[in-house]
Structures are given as C-alpha cells and as structure tokens.
Biopython code that builds the backbone (N, CA, C, O; Angstrom):
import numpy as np
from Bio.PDB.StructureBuilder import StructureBuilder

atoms = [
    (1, "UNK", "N", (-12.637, -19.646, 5.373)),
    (1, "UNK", "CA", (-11.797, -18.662, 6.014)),
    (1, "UNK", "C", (-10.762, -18.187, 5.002)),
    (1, "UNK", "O", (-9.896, -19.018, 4.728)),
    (2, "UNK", "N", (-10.683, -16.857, 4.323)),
    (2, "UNK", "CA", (-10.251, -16.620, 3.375)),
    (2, "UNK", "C", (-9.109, -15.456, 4.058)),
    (2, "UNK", "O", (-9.480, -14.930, 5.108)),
    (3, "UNK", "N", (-7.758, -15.045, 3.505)),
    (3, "UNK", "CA", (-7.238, -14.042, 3.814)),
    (3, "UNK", "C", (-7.745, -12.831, 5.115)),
    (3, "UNK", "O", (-7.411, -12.760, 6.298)),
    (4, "UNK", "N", (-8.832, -11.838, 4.148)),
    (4, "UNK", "CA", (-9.318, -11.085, 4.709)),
    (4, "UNK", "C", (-9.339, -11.565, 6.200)),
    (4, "UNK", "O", (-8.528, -11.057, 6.973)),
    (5, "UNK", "N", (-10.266, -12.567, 6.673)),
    (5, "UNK", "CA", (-10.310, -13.455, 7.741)),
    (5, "UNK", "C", (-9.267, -12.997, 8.705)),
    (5, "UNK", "O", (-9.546, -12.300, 9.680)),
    (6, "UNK", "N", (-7.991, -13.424, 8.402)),
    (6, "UNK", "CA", (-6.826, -13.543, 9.056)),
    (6, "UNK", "C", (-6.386, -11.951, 9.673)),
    (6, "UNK", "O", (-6.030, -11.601, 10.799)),
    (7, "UNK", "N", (-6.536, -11.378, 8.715)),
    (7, "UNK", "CA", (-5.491, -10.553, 9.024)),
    (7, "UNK", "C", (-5.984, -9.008, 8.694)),
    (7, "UNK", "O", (-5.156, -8.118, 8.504)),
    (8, "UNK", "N", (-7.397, -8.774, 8.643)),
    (8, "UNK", "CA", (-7.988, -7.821, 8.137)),
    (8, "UNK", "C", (-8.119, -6.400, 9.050)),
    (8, "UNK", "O", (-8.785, -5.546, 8.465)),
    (9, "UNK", "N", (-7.694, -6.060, 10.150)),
    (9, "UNK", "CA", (-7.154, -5.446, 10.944)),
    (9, "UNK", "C", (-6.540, -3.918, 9.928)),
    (9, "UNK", "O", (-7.215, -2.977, 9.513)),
    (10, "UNK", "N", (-5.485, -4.097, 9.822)),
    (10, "UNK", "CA", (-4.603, -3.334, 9.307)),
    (10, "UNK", "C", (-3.734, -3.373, 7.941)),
    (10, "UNK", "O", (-2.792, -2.703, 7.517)),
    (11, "UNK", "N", (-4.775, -4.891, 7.258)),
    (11, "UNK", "CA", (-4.506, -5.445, 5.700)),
    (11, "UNK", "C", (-3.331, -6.454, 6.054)),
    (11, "UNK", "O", (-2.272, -6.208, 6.631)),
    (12, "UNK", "N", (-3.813, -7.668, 5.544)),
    (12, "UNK", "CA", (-2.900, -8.828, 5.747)),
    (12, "UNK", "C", (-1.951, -8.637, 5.180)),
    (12, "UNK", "O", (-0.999, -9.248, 5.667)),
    (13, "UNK", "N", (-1.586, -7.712, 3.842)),
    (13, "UNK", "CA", (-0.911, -8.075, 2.708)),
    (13, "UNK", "C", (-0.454, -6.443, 2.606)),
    (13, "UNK", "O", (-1.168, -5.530, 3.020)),
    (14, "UNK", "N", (0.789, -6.268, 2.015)),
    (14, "UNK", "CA", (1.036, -4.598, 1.728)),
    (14, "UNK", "C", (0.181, -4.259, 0.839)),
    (14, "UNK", "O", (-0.349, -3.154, 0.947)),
    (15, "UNK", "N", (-0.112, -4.996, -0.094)),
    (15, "UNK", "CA", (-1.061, -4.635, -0.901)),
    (15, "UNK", "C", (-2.600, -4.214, -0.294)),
    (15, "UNK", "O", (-3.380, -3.362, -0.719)),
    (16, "UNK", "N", (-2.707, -4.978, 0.657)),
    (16, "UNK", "CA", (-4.272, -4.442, 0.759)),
    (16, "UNK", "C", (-4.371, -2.699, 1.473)),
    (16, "UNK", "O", (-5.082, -1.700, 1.587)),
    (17, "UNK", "N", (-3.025, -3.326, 1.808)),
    (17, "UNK", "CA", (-2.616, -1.632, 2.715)),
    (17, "UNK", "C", (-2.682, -0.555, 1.475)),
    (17, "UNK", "O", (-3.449, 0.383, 1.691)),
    (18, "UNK", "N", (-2.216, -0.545, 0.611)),
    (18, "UNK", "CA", (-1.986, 0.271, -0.580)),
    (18, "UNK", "C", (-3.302, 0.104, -1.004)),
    (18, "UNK", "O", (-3.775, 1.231, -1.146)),
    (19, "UNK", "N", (-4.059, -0.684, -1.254)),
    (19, "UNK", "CA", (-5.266, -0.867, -2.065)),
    (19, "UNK", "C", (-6.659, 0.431, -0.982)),
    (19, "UNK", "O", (-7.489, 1.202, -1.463)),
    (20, "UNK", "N", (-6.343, 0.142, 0.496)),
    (20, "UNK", "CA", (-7.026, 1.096, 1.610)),
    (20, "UNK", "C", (-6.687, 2.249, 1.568)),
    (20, "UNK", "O", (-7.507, 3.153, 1.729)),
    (21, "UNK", "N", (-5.272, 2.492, 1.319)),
    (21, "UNK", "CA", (-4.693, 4.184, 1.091)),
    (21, "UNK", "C", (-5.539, 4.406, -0.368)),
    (21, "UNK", "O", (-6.306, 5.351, -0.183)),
    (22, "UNK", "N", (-5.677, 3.882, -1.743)),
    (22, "UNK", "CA", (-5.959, 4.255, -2.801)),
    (22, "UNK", "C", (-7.846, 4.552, -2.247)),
    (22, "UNK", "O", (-8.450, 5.515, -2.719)),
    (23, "UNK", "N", (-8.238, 4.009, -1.679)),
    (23, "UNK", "CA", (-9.597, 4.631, -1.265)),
    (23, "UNK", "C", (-9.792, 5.412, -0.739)),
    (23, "UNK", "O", (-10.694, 6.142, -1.151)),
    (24, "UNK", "N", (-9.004, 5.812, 0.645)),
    (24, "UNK", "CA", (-8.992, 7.259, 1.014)),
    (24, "UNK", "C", (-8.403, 8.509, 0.316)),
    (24, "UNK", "O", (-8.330, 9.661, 0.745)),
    (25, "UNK", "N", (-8.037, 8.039, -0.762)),
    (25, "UNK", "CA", (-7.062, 8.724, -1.341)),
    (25, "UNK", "C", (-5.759, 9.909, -1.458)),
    (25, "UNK", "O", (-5.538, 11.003, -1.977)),
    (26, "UNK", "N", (-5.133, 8.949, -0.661)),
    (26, "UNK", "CA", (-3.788, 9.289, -0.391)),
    (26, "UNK", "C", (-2.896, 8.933, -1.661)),
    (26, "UNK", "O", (-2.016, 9.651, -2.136)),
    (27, "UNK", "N", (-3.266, 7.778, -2.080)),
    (27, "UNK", "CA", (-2.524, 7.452, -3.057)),
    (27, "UNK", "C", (-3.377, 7.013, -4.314)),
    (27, "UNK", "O", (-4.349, 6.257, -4.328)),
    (28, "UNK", "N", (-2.702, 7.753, -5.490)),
    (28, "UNK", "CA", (-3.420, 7.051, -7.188)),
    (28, "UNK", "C", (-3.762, 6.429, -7.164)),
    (28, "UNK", "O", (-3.840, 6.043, -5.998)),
    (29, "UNK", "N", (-4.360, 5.544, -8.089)),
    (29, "UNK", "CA", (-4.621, 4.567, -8.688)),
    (29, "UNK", "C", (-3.787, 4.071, -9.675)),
    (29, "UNK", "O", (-3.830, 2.860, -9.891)),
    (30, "UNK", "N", (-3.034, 4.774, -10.318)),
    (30, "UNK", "CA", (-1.930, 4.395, -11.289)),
    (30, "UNK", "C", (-0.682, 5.362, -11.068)),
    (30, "UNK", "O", (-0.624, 6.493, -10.585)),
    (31, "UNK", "N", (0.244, 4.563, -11.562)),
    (31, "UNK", "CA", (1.959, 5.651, -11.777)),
    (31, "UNK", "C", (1.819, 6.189, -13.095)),
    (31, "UNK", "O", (1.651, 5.598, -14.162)),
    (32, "UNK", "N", (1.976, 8.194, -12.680)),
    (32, "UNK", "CA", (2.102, 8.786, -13.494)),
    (32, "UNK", "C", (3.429, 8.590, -14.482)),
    (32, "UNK", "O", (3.467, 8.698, -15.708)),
    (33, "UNK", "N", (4.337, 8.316, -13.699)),
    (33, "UNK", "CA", (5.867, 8.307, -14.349)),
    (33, "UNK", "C", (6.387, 9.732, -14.658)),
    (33, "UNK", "O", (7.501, 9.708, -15.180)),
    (34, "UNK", "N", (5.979, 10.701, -14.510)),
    (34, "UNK", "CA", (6.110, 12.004, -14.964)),
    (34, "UNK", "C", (7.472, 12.860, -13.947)),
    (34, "UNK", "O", (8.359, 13.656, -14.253)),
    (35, "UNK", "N", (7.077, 12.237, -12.727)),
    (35, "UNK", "CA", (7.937, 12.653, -11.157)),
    (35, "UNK", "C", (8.770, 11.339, -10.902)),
    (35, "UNK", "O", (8.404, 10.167, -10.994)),
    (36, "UNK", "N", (9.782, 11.776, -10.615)),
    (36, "UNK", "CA", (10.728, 10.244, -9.987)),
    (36, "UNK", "C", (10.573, 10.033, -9.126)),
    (36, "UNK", "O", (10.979, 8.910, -8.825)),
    (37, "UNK", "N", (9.910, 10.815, -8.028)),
    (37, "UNK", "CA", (9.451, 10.329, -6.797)),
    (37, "UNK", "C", (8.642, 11.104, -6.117)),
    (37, "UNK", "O", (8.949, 11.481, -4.986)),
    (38, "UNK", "N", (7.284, 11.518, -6.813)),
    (38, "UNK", "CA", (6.120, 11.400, -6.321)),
    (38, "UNK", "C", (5.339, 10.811, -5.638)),
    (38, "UNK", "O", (5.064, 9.634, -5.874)),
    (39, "UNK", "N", (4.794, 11.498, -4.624)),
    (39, "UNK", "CA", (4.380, 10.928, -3.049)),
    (39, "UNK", "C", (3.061, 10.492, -3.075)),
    (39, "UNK", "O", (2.296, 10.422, -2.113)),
    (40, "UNK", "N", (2.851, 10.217, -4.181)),
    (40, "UNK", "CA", (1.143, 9.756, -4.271)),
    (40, "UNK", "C", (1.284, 8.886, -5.033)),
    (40, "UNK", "O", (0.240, 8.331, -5.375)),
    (41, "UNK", "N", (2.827, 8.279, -5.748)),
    (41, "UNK", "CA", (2.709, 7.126, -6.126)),
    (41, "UNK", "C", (2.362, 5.669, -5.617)),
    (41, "UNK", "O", (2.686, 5.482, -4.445)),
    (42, "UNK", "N", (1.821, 4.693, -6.205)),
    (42, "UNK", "CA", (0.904, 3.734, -5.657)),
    (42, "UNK", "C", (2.491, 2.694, -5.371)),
    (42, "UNK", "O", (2.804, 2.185, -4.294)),
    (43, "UNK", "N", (3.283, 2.610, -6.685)),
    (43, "UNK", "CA", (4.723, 2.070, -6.539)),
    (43, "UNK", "C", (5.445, 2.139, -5.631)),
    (43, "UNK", "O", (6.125, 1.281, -5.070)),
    (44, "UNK", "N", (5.309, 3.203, -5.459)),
    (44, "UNK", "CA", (5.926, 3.995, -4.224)),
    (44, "UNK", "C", (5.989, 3.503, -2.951)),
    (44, "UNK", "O", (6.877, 2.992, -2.269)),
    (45, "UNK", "N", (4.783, 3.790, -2.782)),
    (45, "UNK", "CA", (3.672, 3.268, -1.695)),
    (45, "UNK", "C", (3.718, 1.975, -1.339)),
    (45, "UNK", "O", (3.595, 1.719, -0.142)),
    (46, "UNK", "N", (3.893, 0.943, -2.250)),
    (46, "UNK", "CA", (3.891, -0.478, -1.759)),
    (46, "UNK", "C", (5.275, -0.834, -1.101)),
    (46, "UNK", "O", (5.371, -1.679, -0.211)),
    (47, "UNK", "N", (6.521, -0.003, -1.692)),
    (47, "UNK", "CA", (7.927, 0.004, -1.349)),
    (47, "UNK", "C", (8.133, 0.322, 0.029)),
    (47, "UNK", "O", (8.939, -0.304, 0.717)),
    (48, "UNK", "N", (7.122, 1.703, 0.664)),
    (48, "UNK", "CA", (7.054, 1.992, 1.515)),
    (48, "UNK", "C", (6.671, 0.701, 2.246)),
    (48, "UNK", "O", (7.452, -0.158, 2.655)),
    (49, "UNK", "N", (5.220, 0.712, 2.347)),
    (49, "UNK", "CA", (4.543, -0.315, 3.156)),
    (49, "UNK", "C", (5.056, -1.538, 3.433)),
    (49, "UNK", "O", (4.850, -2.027, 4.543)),
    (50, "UNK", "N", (5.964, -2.365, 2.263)),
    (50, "UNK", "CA", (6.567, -3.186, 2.248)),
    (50, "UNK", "C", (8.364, -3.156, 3.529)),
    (50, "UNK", "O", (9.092, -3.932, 4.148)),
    (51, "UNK", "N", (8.248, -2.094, 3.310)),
    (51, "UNK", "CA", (9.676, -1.590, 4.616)),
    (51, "UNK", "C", (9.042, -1.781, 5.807)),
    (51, "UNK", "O", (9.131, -2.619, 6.704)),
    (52, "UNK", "N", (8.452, -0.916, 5.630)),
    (52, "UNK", "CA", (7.189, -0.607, 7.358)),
    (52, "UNK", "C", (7.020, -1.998, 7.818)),
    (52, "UNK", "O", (7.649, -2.306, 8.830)),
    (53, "UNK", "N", (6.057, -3.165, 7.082)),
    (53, "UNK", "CA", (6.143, -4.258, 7.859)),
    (53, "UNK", "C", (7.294, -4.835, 7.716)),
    (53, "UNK", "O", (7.567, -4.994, 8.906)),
    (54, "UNK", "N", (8.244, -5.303, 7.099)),
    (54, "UNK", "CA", (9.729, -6.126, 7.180)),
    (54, "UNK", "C", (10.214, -5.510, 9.133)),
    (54, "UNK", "O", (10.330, -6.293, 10.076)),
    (55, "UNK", "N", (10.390, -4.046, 9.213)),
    (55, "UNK", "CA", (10.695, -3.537, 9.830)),
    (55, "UNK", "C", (9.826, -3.750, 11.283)),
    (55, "UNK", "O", (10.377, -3.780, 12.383)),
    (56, "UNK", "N", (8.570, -3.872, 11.098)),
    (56, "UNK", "CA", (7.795, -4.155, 12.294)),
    (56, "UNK", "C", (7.903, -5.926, 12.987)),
    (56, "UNK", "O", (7.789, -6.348, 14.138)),
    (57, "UNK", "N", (8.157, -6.581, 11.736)),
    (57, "UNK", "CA", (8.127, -8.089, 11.835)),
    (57, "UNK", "C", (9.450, -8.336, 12.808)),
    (57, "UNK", "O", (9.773, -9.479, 13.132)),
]
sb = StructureBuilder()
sb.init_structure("model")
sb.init_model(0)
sb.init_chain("A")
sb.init_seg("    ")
for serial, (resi, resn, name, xyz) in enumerate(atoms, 1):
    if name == "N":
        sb.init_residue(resn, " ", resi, " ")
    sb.init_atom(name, np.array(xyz, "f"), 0.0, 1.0, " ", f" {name:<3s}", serial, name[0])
structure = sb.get_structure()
C-alpha cells in the first residue's frame, strides 16, 4: 500500500497536484524566470496548492 493508495483522489501530496496540472497542461514543466509572476509557473503553482490545502485542512 503505497502513497498513491491513500490518497489518490485529488493527489495525496501538493506535488502530485502540480505534477496532474503539468499533464493537462495548465502548468510548465519548468520556471521560465523571465516573469515574476507568471501563471503557468510550476513554483508558483505548488505555493498555490500548498495554501489551498493548509487552508482546507
């Protein structure tokens, strides 16, 4: 029973959440660095996701 297992629903981890947005592609695969706050950053994105659940918990 590995991670996935647990919690694979809606991604156990912010990361897997970010890793599911980078497949539909919403978000890069890498930080351009070019924009300070570009909305397709993956950095970005985990900051986000990382609020979203703190906030849901």
């Amino acid at each position: 029973m590995g991670r996935r297992d647990m919690g694979a629903g809606k991604g156990a981890t912010p990361a897997d959440r970010v890793k599911k947005l980078m497949k539909k592609g919403k978000v890069k695969k890498k930080c351009c660095r070019s924009k300070s706050a570009c909305k397709k950053c993956p950095v970005l994105a985990l900051k986000r996701v990382k609020a979203e659940m703190k906030k849901a918990a």
